[in-house]
DOLO-755974 format. One line per 3 residues: number of its first residue (from 0); their letters; for each residue x, y, z of C-alpha. Coordinates in steps of 0.001 Angstrom, whole numbers, plus 500000, padded with zeros to 6 digits. Each point is the difference from the previous one (the first is absolute). Layout:
<nodes>
NUM> A> X,Y,Z; ...
</nodes>
This chain:
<nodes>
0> XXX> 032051,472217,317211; 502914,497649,500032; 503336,499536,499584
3> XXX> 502006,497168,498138; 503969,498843,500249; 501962,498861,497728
6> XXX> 499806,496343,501714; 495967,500182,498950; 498655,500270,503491
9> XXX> 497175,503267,500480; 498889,501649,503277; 497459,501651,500522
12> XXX> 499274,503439,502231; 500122,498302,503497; 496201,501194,500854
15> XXX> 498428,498320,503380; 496497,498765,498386; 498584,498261,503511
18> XXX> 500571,499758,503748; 501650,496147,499507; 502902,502302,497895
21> XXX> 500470,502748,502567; 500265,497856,502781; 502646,497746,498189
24> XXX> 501828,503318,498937; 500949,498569,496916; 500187,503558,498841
27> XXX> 501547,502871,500850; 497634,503357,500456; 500763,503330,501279
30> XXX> 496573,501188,501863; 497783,502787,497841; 501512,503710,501191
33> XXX> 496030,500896,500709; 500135,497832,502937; 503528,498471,501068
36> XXX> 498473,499179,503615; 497015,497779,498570; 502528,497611,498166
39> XXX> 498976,498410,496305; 496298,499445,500482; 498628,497348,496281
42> XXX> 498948,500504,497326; 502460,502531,498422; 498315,503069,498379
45> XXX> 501893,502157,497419; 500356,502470,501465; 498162,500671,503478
48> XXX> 501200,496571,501055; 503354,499514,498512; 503270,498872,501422
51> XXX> 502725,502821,499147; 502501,497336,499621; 499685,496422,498578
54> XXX> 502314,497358,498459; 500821,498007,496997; 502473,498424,501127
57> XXX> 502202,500879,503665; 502900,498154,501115; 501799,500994,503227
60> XXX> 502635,499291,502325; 500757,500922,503202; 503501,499144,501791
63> XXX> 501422,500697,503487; 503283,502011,500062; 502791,498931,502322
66> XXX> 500187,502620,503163; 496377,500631,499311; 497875,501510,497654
69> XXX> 498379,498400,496573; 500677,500147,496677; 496748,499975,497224
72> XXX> 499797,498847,496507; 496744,501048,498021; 499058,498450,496969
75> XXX> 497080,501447,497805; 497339,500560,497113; 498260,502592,501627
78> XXX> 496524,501744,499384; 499350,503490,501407; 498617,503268,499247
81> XXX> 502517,503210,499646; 498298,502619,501983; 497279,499334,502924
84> XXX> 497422,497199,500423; 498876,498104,496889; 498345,502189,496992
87> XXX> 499380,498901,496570; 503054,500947,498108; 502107,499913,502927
90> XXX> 501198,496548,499660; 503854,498743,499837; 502092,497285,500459
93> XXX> 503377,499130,499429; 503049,497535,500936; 501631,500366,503581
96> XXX> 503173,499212,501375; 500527,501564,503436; 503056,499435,502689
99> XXX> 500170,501012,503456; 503158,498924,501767; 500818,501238,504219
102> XXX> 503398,499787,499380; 501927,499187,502334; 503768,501796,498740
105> XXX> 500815,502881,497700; 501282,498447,496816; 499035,498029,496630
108> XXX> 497272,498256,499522; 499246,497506,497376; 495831,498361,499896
111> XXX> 499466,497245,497906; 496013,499177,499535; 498207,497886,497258
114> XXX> 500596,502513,497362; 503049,501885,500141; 502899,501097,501996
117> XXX> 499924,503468,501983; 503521,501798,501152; 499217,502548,502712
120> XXX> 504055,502143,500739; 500488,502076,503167; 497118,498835,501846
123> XXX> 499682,501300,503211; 499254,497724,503355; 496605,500029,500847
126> XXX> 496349,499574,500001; 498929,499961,496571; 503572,500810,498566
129> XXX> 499106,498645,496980; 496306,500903,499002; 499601,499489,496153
132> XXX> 496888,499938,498116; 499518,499500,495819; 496301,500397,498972
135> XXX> 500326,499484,496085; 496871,500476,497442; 497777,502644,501143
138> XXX> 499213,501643,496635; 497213,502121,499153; 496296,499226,500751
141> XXX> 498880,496828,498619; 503505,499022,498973; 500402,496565,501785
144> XXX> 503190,499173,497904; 503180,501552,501846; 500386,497227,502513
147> XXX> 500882,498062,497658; 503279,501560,499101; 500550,499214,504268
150> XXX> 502255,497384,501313; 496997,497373,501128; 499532,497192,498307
153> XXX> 499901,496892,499506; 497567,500317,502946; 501508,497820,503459
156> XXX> 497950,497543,500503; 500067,497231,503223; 502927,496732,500064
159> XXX> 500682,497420,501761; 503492,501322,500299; 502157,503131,498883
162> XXX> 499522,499950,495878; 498590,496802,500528; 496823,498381,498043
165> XXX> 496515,502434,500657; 497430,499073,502008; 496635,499181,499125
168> XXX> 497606,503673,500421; 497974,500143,503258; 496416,499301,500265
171> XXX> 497990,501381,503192; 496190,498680,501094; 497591,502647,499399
174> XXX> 502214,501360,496979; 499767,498744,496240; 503422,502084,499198
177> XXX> 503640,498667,500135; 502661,501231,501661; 503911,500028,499705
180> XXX> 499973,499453,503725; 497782,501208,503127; 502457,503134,500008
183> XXX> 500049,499456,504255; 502928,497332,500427; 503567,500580,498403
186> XXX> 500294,497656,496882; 503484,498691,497762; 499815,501672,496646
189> XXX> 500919,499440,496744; 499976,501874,496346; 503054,502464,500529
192> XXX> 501254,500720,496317; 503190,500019,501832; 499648,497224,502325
195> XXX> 500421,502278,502870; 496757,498569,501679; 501213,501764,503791
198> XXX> 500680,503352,501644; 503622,500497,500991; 501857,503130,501356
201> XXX> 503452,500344,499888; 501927,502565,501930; 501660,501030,503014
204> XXX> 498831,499155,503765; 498307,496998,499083; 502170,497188,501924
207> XXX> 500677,498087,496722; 500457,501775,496491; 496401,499346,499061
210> XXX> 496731,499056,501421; 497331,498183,498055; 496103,499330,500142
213> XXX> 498421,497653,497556; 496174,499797,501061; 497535,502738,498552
216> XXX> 496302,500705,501264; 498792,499711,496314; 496063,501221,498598
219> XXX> 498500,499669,497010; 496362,499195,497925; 500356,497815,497328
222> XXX> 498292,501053,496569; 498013,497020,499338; 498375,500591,496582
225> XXX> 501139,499767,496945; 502874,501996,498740; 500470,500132,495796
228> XXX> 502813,500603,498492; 500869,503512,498372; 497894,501200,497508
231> XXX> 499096,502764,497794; 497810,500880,497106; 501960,502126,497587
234> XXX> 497484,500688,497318; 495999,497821,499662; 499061,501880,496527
237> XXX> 497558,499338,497291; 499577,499689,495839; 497486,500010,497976
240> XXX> 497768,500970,496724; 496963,498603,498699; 501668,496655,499238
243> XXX> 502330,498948,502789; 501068,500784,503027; 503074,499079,502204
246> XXX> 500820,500642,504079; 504018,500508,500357; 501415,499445,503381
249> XXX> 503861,500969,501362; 500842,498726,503656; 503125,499847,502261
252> XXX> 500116,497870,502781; 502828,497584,502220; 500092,497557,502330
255> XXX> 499379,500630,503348; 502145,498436,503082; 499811,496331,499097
258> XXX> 497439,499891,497179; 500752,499002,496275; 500516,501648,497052
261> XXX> 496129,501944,499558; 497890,498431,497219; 497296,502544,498823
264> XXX> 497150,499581,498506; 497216,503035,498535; 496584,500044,499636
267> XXX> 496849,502832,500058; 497858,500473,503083; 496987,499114,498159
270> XXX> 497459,497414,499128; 498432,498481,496778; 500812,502730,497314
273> XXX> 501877,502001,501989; 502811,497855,501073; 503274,499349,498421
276> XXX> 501376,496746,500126; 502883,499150,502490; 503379,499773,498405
279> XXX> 503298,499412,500949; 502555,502957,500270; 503458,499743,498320
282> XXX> 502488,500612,502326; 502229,500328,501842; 502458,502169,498290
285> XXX> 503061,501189,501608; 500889,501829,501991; 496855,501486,500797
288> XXX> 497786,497318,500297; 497898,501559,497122; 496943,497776,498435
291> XXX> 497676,500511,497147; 496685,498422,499014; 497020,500689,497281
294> XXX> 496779,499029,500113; 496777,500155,497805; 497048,500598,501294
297> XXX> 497003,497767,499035; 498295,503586,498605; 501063,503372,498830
300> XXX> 496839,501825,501160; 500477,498798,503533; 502838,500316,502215
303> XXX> 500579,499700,504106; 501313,502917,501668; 502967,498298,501635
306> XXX> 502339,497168,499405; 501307,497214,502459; 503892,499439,499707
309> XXX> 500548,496743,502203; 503052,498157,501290; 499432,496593,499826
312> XXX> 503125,499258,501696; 499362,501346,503279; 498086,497504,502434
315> XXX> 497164,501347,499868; 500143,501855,496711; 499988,503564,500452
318> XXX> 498549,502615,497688; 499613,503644,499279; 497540,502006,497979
321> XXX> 500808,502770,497612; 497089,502355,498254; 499952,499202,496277
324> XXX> 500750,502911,497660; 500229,501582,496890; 503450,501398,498253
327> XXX> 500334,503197,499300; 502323,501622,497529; 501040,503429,499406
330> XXX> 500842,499951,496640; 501167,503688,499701; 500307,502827,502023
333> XXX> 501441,503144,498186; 499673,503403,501333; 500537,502761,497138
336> XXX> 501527,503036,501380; 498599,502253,497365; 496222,499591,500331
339> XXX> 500383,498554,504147; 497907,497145,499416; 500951,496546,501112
342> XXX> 498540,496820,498059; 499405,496867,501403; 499258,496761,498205
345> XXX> 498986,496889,502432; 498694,496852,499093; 498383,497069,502290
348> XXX> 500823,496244,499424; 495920,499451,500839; 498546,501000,496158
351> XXX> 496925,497738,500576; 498862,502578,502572; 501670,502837,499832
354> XXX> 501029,501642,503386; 499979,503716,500807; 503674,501530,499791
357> XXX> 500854,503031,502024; 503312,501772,500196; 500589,501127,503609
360> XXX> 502089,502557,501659; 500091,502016,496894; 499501,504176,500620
363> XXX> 497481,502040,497382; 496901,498294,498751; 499745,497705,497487
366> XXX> 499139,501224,496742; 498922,495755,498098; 499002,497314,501854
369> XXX> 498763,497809,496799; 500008,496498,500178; 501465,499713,496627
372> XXX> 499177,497020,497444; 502595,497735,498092; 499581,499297,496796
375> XXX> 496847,497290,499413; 496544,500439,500613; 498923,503198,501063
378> XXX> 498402,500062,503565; 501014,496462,500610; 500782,499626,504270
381> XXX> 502455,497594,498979; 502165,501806,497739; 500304,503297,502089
384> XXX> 503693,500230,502124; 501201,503046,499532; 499364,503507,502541
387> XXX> 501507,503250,498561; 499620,503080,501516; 502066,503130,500210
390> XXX> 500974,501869,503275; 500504,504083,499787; 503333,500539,501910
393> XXX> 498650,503187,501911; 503504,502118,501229; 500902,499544,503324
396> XXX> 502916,501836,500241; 501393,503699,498331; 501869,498140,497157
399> XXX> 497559,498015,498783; 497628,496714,500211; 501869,496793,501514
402> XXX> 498965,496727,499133; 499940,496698,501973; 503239,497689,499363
405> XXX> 497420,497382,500290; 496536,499054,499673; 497813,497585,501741
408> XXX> 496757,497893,498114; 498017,498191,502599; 497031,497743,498278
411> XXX> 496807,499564,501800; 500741,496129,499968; 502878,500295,502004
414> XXX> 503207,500288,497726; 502411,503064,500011; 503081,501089,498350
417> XXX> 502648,502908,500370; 501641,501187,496762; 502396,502324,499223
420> XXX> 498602,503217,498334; 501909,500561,496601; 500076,503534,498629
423> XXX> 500564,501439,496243; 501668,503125,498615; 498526,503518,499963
426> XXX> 500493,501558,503908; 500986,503884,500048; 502156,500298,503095
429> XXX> 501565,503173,501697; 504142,499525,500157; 500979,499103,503235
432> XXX> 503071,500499,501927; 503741,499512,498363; 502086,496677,500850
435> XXX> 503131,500293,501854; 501791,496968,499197; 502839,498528,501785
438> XXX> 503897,500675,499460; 503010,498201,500251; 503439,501132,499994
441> XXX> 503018,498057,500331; 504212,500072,500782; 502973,499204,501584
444> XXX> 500694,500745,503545; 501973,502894,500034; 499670,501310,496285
447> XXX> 497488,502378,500721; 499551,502686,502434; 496896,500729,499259
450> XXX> 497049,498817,497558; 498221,502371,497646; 496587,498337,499489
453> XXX> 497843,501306,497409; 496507,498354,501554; 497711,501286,497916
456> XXX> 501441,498657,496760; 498424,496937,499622; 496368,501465,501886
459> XXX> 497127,501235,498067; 497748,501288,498359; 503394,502503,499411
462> XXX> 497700,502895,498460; 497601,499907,503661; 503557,500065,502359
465> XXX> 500681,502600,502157; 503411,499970,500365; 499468,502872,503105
468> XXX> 498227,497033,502414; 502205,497450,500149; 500670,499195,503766
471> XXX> 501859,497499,502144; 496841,497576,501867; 502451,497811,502089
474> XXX> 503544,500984,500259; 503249,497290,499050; 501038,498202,503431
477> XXX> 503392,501368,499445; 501328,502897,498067; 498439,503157,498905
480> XXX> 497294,500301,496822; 499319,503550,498878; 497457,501242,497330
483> XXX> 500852,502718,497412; 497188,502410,500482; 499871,500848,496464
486> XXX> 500630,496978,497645; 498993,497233,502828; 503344,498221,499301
489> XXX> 500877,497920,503390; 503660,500093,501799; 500840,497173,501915
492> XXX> 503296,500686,501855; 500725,496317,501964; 502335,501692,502926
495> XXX> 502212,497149,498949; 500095,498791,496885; 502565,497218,500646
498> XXX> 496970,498335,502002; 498676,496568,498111; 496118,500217,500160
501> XXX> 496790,500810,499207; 498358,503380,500794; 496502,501160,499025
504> XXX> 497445,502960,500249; 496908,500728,498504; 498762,502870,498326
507> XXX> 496831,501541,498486; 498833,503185,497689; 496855,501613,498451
510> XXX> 498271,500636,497211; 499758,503067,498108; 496133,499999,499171
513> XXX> 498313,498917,501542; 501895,500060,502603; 499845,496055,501439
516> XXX> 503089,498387,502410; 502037,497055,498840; 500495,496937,501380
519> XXX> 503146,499617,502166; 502855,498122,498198; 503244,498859,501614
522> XXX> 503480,499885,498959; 502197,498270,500820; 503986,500463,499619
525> XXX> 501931,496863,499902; 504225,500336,500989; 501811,497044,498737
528> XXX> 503370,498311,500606; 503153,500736,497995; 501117,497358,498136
531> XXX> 503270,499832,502575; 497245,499823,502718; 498936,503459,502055
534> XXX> 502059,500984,502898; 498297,499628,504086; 498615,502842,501638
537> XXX> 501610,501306,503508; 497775,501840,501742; 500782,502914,502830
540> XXX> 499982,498495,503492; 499702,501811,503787; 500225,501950,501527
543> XXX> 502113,497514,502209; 500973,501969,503698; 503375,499592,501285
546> XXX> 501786,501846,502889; 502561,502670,499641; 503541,497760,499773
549> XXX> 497932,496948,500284; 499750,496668,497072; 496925,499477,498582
552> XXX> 499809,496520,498415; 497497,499285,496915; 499445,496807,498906
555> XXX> 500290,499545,496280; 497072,498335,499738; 498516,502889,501291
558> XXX> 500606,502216,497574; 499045,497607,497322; 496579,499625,500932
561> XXX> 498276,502734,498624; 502090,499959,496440; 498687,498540,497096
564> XXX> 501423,497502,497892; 498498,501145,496855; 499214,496897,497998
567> XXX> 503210,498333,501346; 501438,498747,503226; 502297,501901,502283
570> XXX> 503074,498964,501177; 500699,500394,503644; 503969,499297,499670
573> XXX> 499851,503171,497196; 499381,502368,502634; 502520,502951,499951
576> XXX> 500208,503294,502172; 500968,502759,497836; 503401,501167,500436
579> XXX> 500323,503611,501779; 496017,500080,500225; 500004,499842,503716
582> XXX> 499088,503880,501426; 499931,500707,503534; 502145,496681,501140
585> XXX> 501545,496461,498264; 497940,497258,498577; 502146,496338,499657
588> XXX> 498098,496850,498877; 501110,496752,501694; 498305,496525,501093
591> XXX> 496982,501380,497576; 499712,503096,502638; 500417,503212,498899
594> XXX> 501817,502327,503276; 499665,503721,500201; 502015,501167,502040
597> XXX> 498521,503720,501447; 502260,503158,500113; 499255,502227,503122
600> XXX> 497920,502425,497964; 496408,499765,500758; 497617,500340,496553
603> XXX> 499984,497838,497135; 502051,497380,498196; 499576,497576,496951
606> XXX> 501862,497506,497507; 499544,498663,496884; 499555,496537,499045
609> XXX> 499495,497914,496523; 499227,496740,499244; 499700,497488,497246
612> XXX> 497526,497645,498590; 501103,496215,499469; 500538,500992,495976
615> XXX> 502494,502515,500776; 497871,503222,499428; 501123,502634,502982
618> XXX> 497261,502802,501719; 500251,503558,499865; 501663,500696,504216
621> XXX> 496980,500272,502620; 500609,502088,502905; 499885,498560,503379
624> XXX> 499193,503395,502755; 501403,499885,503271; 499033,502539,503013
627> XXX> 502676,500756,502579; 498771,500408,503198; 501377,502368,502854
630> XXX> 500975,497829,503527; 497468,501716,502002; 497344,497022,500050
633> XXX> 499716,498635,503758; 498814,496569,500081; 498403,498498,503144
636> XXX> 498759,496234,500633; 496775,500445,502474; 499583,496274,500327
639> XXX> 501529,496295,498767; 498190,496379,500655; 500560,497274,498999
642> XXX> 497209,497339,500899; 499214,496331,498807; 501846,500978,496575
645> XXX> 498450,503510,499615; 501981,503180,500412; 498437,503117,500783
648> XXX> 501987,503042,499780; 499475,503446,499633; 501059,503386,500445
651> XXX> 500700,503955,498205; 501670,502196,497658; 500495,503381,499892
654> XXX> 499806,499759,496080; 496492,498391,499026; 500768,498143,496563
657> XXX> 503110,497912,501404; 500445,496626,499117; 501441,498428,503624
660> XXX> 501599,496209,499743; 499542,498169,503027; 503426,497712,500735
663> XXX> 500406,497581,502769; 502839,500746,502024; 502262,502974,498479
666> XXX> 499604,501559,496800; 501588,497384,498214; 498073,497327,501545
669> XXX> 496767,497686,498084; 497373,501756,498751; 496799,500071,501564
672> XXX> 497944,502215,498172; 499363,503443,498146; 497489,502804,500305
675> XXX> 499260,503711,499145; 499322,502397,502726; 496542,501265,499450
678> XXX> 498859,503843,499324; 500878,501020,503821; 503504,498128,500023
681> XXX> 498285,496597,501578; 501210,496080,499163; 499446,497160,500378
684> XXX> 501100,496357,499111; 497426,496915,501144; 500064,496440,498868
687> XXX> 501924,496944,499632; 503421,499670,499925; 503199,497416,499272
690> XXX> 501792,501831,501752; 499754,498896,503386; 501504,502170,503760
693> XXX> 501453,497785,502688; 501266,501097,503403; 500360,503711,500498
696> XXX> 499732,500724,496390; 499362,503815,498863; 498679,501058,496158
699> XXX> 501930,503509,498684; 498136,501674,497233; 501583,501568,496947
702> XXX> 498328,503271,498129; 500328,500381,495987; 501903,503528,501205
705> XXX> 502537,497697,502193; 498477,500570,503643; 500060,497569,501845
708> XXX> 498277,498886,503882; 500138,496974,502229; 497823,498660,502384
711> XXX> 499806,496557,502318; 497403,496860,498658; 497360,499159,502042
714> XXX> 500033,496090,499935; 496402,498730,501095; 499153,496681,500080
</nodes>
């Protein structure tokens, strides 16, 4: 088997055939598993004596790192078998690209090879800190295809300088093969689609931003024999009755890498009365490449089994063969429910000598079989066509017989054809289950509390309903969808019907006899817009802590974040805190902030706010909930670092749930960071950090209930 590029050049499976090949090591062979020790003993036998690895095509690259260590670039069209030594059935291959870098930093990493680019982030230092393999095409047995969806190809092949012109293949005594190179010394290449004919890392640690190889160890066998172009017989069929007789061809075919436009030609596989003159195909027509020729024989009693389709373009012509058949025809198929027979009507395009028609696949038995006669001479061969025969339908399932959708007529000279089956008028059939159909209601946002669907209105049969069974199958995303028990009327209450939006459930109900299930229907309620535009939704927010007599500060944008804007756009500037909503303290907005300011009763405490979208439309007030909390919390920081950027601090609280802020300096000082004591009061705050200490600097943290503790920074270099 071989493999083609799109530059026209074909390698063979790299397969030592003699000792002169071996000991050149023009190819590249991992040893049979039987026996690794003993090496590749010749000839190859599939598959006692088999190599468990071979080579189309293997370019590779190997590059010393700076401080040490190597960095390897593998190239391949590989052949292998999936699971143990070589078995029938076992082969695969596919399309390699594998990258093994010792890197010599933690960092980035960007390979360039011959076909592609490769970005490797957070590397660490190390041997092997990059180790990247992509094996691409292994499909399923006997599927030699996938590889080449891979990223090889054009194949590398030997230059006299980076992407400079090829090099003639390699010839060794002893061998009648070519070779892309003796695969031992490092070569130039050239044939990167991207003109990236080198392997080049570039990253951190590596003395200059990149380093760069350009020589390859590079194996291949070149195909030498005759590749044609793409070609296919679509369709070699035949004609004829006792006066003439006509072959009909239909072809596709295309150029291959660097060959002309294909010329075909067609002509039988036969001698003196047998044969059928060569003709010229017409063609080609676009896009396909499609071509079509006729031919008539030199007799209508005699005709070859096959056909030669030829492209007299390639050098040297190439050519297929295609077995020579009969059309068939299915010229009815109708199955009559009533009596459970099915009738089929087939004719052959051979009437000189009439082939055997048999309809396969079909259940019962066939109740015909006739070769029926057209109208002419009785019992003449060359008038009879037709087969008719009927097929009883037996029943192969409680409600009745079931027909094929299609039928199949296969002729004994080859031709087949699928029809349709057709069917008439007269099938008894028990009443199946009622249709639930689906529903639609629609209105404006905030017209409507609820909806009063009547669901079964438009479902049916209406006589077979049982209004008793209708149930809820999936339940509406939002809102509430109840079922009146006794007239199966549906109420859909939204929760909030100034919401713009689509809601749906689905329901289904029975039959009253027999009794059969539905089908599950959805409906679907649609809210719309009032003309003056609908009005945003503010939704609740908190529970926000705050110490007793402390100031909690919200962000507006905040408590805009989970509100809705209901087919419209909020405005930020429209926010407003209710006046005399605040409970338990003050609420003041300023600098887009809202401040609540904490009485010195523990519990809860809340405000209202609105807002506005941009057209002016206000929301219903949203509560914002606000817990006070007692001043017994005891804070404690356990530790503070700062190192090479990095702070590390942690320590307790007595109340597990408290958010602690972690300033530099005094209370008031930068920000370094936030976290929630855990479920047994423990904190912690680790990464990096603006915010940077100098001298003898100390961090003071700052509970959500106002407590507050200090401790010095540990400055390590």
């Amino acid at each position: 088997m071989w493999y083609q590029d799109t530059a026209g050049l074909a390698l063979d499976l790299c397969l030592l055939e003699n000792q002169a090949e071996l000991e050149a090591g023009v190819c590249l062979i991992l040893p049979p598993a039987q026996d690794p020790v003993a090496g590749i003993n010749l000839p190859f036998v599939f598959p006692g004596n088999f190599p468990d690895e071979a080579f189309w095509w293997n370019a590779t690259a190997v590059m010393d790192m700076p401080g040490g260590g190597r960095a390897i670039l593998v190239l391949a069209l590989e052949a292998a078998f999936g699971i143990g030594p070589p078995t029938i059935g076992g082969q695969i291959s596919f399309a390699r690209v594998r990258i093994r870098i010792d890197t010599p930093a933690t960092g980035d990493y960007t390979v360039t090879h011959p076909y592609g680019v490769e970005v490797f982030q957070n590397v660490p230092a190390g041997t092997r800190g990059i180790n990247y393999t992509a094996d691409i095409g292994i499909g399923a047995p006997g599927d030699y295809t996938g590889e080449l969806q891979g990223p090889v190809g054009p194949f590398l092949v030997a230059s006299d300088a980076p992407g400079g012109a090829p090099l003639p293949p390699v010839s060794i005594p002893g061998s009648a093969n070519l070779f892309l190179s003796d695969a031992a010394v490092p070569v130039f290449v050239t044939g990167s689609p991207f003109g990236t004919n080198y392997f080049e890392i570039c990253g951190p640690g590596l003395g200059t931003p990149c380093v760069r190889l350009d020589q390859f160890t590079l194996m291949g066998k070149i195909h030498t024999e005759p590749i044609g172009s793409p070609m296919t017989v679509n369709r070699a069929s035949y004609s004829r009755d006792g006066t003439s007789v006509r072959v009909d061809v239909f072809a596709t075919a295309s150029p291959g890498p660097g060959a002309p436009t294909p010329v075909l030609s067609v002509g039988g596989a036969g001698s003196g009365a047998a044969a059928i003159p060569n003709v010229l195909m017409n063609g080609p027509a676009l896009p396909l490449g499609s071509y079509f020729g006729q031919s008539i024989p030199f007799a209508t009693d005699t005709l070859p089994a096959e056909v030669i389709v030829t492209n007299l373009a390639d050098i040297p012509p190439s050519s297929q063969t295609a077995k020579l058949v009969d059309i068939v025809t299915v010229t009815e198929a109708v199955y009559d429910p009533a009596t459970s027979l099915l009738s089929i009507t087939a004719t052959s395009s051979d009437k000189l000598v009439p082939p055997v028609l048999t309809a396969i696949g079909l259940p019962g038995s066939i109740s015909g079989g006739d070769i029926l006669t057209e109208p002419g001479t009785p019992g003449d061969p060359a008038s009879k066509r037709l087969l008719n025969y009927q097929v009883g339908i037996p029943a192969t399932s409680p409600a009745g017989p079931v027909p094929p959708p299609t039928v199949t007529v296969r002729s004994s000279a080859g031709g087949v054809h699928t029809a349709p089956v057709m069917t008439v008028a007269g099938g008894v059939f028990t009443a199946g289950g009622p249709i639930a159909v689906d529903d639609f209601v629609s209105t404006e946002a905030g017209s409507a509390p609820q909806f009063v669907i009547a669901v079964l209105d438009n479902d049916g049969p209406s006589a077979a309903i049982d209004a008793t069974t209708v149930q809820i199958v999936t339940a509406p995303s939002r809102g509430l969808a109840a079922v009146d028990p006794g007239t199966g009327v549906i109420t859909f209450t939204p929760g909030n019907s100034a919401f713009v939006w689509d809601v749906t459930f689905t329901y289904r109900f029975s039959s009253l006899a027999p009794v059969l299930p539905s089908n599950v229907a959805t409906v679907t309620v649609t809210t719309t817009a009032p003309t003056a535009g609908a009005a945003p939704i503010a939704m609740a927010d908190g529970p926000f802590e705050v110490g007793v007599a402390q100031a909690l500060q919200i962000p507006v944008a905040t408590l805009l974040s989970n509100d809705l804007p209901n087919s419209g756009t909020i405005d930020g500037a429209s926010f407003a805190i209710v006046a005399g909503s605040a409970v338990g303290g003050g609420a003041s907005l300023a600098n887009e902030t809202v401040t609540f300011t904490a009485d010195n009763t523990p519990g809860a405490g809340s405000f209202n706010y609105t807002e506005a979208n941009t057209n002016g439309q206000v929301s219903a007030a949203a509560t914002v909930s606000v817990t006070k909390l007692d001043a017994g919390e005891v804070l404690v920081i356990n530790r503070a670092v700062f190192r090479r950027g990095t702070w590390r601090i942690e320590g307790t609280s007595t109340r597990p749930g408290s958010v602690v802020t972690l300033h530099l300096g005094n209370a008031t000082g930068p920000v370094i960071g936030q976290a929630t004591a855990d479920a047994v009061g423990a904190w912690r705050v680790r990464g990096t950090s603006t915010v940077t200490p100098v001298g003898n600097a100390t961090v003071t943290a700052v509970s959500i209930g106002g407590a507050t503790a200090s401790a010095a920074v540990n400055i390590q270099p």
